[in-house]
C-alpha positions, 0 to 999 in steps of 0.5 A: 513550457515549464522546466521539470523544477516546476512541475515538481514544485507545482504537484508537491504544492498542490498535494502538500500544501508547500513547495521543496525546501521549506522543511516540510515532514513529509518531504523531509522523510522523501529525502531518505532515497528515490524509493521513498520520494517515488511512495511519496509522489504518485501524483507525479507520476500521473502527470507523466502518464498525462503529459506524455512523458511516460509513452505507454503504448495505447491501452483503449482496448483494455477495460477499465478495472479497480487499481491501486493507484500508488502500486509499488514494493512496499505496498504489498504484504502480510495481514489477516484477512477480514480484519482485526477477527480474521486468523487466516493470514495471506499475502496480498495488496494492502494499501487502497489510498489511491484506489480507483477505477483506472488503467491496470497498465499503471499498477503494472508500471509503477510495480516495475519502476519501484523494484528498480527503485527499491534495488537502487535504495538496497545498494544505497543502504549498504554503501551506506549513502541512504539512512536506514535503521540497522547496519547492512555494511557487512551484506550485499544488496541485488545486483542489475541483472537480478532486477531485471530478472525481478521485472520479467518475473514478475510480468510473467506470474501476472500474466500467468494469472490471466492464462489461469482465468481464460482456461475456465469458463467466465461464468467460474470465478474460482480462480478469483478466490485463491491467493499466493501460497508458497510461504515454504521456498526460502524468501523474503515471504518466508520469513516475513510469514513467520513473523505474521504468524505469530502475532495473529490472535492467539500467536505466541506474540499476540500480546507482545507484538500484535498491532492491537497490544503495541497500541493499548496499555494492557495493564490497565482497565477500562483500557485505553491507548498508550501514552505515546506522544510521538505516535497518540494525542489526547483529545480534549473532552468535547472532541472525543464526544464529538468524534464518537458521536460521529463514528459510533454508529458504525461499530456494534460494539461500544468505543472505549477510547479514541485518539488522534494518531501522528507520523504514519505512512509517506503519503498520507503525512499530514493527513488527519486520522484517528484511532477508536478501540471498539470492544465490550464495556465491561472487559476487564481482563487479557483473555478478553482481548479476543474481542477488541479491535482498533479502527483507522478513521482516516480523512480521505483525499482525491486518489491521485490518478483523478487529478490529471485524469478527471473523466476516466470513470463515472464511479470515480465521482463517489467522494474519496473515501466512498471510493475506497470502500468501493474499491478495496471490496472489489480488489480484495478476496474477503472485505475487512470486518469494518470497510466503510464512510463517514462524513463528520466536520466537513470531511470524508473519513475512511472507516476501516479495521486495523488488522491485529497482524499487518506485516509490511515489506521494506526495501531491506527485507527483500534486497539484501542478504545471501537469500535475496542476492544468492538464492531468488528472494527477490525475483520470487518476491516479484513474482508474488506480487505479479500474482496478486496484483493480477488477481486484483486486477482481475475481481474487479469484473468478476463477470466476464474474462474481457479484461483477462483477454485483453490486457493478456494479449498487450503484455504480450505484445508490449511487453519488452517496451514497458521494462523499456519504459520502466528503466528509462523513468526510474533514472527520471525519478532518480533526478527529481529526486536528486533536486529535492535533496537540493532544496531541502538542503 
């Protein structure tokens, strides 16, 4: 029988390609905290849902729905909705890497272990045992009892949501269409909002802040990324006609520039992706920037729940990136302005706007300060995320109430052994944690 070692060794080398201790970035950068390590290692995760080791009580009688796969704090936040042209800004799920057709069940876990995770990386922060950018030594972090406050809340706003859609009849999908609100009570959203608001085109910061001028030289025409080594890479003249032959078809507006991006996200380190700015030709001045976007061209692998889980459902055979577009269309209320696939050297590549406002949640923001550990930020930050998650759970069968009904009636059953459960593999995620430290000593 294999030791725990083993199998971390085993999924970390089967994703990364290499094993703890052997310098590798995307280990380098999970060694920050268990929070961090737990965003990199969904696949371990599903090993445990597998082998058994995570014993969620049966989950046959749900059906199945769309889910995001690598479910967890960070992985929800601020963004325009429909893309880069959308100036409607929501609160909502962002991250589609790991979607697929899958047990609902396991966003909902994965979501309460990452609160405990990202309340344990808050107080490392402050104690100043995890490495973060800013100094919070002279703050205070949330304590145990607020993150179990946190769970339960947000067990209920999820539930909440699935009473909402039983009391309509099936055939009135309104309720799928809403989304989380309440940007006015003191939070973590709050602030967060805030600064969402104004780097959404034609925002005060737009041109200072937004995704789109941190990325492009604006001062310069025909315009073209950023001489950023640690973020862009040229291409040399044959890719870049090779890659825009490839994608171009996609975009109804021509690509002005195209450049291979670097050192983005934790899971997806080492992935291949590029960014294209796509507008008019002939723009040659700011207030034409209305009409540029970036777009993300993302080589796509298998999400992680598929692995150990092979058979779960026949759609979950598309191609990886078809996936994705499959999902994400389904888990989101309006789809971005470009969601689609391409297949070029031999890869699957996710095609799909960069938004011009995309305002994430780090741990700190919603775990230290008086707002988060004197006046609920973080149990009404749970809570937001029990809405949204619900509601993308739910679009995924816009056609009946069966899952509704059916997942409703579990959390009530089961609710206490899944904070149970939760609790219990946070102190594991904790320990694997803790060897990989070792090895990257």
């Amino acid at each position: 029988m294999k030791n725990r070692q083993q199998i971390i060794d085993e999924e970390l080398l089967r994703v990364d390609g290499v094993c703890p201790g052997n310098g590798h970035a995307k280990h380098k950068k999970m060694s920050i905290s268990p929070f961090v390590f737990y965003r990199g290692t969904s696949q371990l995760f599903y090993n445990d849902v597998a082998c058994g080791l995570l014993d969620i009580p049966s989950v046959e009688n749900i059906p199945l729905t769309t889910i995001m796969g690598d479910c967890h704090t960070s992985n929800f936040g601020f963004f325009t909705e429909e893309g880069s042209f959308g100036e409607r800004i929501i609160f909502s799920v962002n991250d589609f890497d790991d979607a697929c057709v899958g047990h609902g069940i396991w966003d909902i876990i994965r979501l309460l272990v990452s609160l405990l995770l990202a309340a344990e990386h808050c107080k490392g922060v402050v104690d100043g045992c995890y490495a973060s950018e800013k100094d919070y030594s002279h703050k205070t972090a949330v304590d145990n009892g607020q993150v179990q406050r946190a769970m339960q809340a947000f067990l209920n706003a999820y539930m909440l949501v699935l009473e909402q859609g039983l009391s309509r009849k099936a055939s009135d999908t309104y309720f799928l269409d809403e989304t989380f609100d309440d940007f006015a009570t003191p939070s973590p959203i709050q602030k967060r909002y805030q600064k969402a608001k104004k780097v959404v085109l034609g925002g005060e910061c737009f041109l200072e802040k937004s995704s789109l001028a941190k990325a492009i030289a604006l001062e310069h025409y025909p315009l073209k990324f950023k001489q950023r080594e640690d973020k862009f890479v040229r291409l040399s003249g044959e890719e870049f006609r090779e890659i825009t032959r490839a994608v171009s078809p996609y975009f109804f507006e021509s690509i002005l520039d195209i450049v291979a991006r670097v050192g983005s996200g934790t899971g997806s380190v080492g992935m291949q992706r590029y960014y294209a700015l796509v507008g008019p030709e002939d723009i040659n001045e700011v207030s034409q920037l209305a009409l540029c976007h970036v777009v993300e061209i993302k080589q796509q692998r298998e999400a992680a729940p598929l692995f150990h889980f092979p058979n779960l459902h026949h759609q979950n055979r598309l191609n990886p990136a078809h996936l994705t577009v499959k999902c994400q269309r389904r888990m989101q209320r309006r789809s971005d302005y470009i969601l689609d696939e391409a297949y070029f050297n031999a890869q699957h590549w996710l095609v799909r706007s960069r938004h011009h406002a995309k305002v994430g949640i780090d741990p700190e923001h919603i775990g230290i300060g008086k707002v988060n550990t004197h006046h609920g930020g973080f149990i009404f930050y749970a809570s937001a995320c029990g809405q949204e998650l619900a509601r993308a759970h739910c679009r995924g069968d816009r056609y009946s109430l069966d899952y509704e009904r059916a997942q409703l009636s579990y959390l009530q059953t089961h609710a206490k052994r899944l904070l149970e459960i939760a609790n219990q593999y946070a102190k594991q995620v904790m320990q694997d944690w803790t060897y990989l430290c070792e090895m990257e000593q």
